[in-house]
C-alpha positions as CSV (number, residue, x, y, z in Angstrom):
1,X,6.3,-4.9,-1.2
2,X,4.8,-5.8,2.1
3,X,7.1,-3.8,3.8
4,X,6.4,-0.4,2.2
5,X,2.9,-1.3,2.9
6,X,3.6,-2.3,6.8
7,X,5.3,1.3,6.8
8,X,2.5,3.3,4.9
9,X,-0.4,1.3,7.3
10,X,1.8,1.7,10.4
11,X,2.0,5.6,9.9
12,X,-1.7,6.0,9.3
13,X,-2.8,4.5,11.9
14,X,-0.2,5.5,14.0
15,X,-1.2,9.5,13.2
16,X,-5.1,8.5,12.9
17,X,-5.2,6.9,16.2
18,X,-2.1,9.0,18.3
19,X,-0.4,5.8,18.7
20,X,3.6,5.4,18.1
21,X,4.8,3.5,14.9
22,X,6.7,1.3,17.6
23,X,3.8,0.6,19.5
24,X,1.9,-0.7,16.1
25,X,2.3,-5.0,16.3
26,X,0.8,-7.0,13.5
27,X,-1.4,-8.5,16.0
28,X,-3.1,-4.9,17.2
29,X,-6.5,-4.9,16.7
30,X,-6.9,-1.3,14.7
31,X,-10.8,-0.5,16.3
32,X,-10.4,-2.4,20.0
33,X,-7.0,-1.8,20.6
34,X,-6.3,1.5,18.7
35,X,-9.3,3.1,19.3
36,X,-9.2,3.5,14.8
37,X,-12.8,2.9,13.4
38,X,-14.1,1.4,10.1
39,X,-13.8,5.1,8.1
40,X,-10.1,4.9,8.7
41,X,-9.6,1.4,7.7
42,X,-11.9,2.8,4.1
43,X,-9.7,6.0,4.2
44,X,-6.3,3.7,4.7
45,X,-7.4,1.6,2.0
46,X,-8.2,4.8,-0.4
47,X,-4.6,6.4,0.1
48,X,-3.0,2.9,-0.8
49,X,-5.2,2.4,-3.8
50,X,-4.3,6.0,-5.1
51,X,-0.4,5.3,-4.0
52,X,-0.5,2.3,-6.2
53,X,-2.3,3.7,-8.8
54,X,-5.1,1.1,-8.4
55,X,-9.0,2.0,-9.1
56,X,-11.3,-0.2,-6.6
57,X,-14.9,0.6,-6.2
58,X,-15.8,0.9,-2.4
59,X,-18.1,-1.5,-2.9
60,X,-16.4,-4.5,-3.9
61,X,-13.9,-3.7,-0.6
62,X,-17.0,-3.8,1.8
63,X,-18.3,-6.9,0.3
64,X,-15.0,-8.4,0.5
65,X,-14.9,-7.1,4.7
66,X,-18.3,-8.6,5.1
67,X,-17.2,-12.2,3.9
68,X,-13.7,-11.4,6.0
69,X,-13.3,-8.9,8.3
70,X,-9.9,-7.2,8.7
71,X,-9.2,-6.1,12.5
72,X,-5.9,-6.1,13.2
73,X,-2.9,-4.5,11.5
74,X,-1.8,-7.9,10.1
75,X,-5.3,-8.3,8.6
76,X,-5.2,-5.1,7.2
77,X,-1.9,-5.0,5.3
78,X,-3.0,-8.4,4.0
79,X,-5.6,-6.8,2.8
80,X,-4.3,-3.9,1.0
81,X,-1.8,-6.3,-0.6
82,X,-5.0,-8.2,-2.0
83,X,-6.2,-5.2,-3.5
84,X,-2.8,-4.2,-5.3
85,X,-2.5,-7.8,-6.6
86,X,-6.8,-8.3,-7.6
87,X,-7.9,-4.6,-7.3
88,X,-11.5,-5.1,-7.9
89,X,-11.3,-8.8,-8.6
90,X,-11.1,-8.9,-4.8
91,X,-13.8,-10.5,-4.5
92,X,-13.3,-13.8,-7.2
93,X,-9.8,-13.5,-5.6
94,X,-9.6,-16.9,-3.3
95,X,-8.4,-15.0,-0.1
């Protein structure tokens, strides 16, 4: 549930960007805040796709961040719950 996915996006980042789990809020903005960038959010989203067995073309995941961008932790664990749930029907998926 959202709670293993909180964990699994709070330990990535946390590790990618030398931040503390603890110090990861739902509000912290991944690329301003945690100094992350936009191949770590891709890579994040790979790991949980291939955790949850799910097969999403990168494509349809940057198209769906063009129409809404995810920034902060919240947005981004919102996000990879969107993609186990639609997988690449992300993008018909009314988000």
């Amino acid at each position: 549930g959202a709670k293993v996915v909180w964990g699994v996006v709070c330990g990535y980042v946390g590790v990618g960007c030398d931040v503390a789990s603890s110090e990861i809020t739902d509000g912290g903005d991944i690329i301003e805040g945690l100094d992350g960038d936009s191949l770590m959010l891709l890579a994040l989203l790979e790991r949980a796709c291939k955790r949850y067995g799910i097969t999403v073309e990168l494509k349809s995941v940057g198209k769906h961040l063009m129409k809404k961008p995810a920034t902060t932790i919240g947005d981004i664990v919102s996000l990879t719950m969107s993609l186990v749930e639609h997988g690449d029907g992300i993008l018909e998926a009314d988000l």
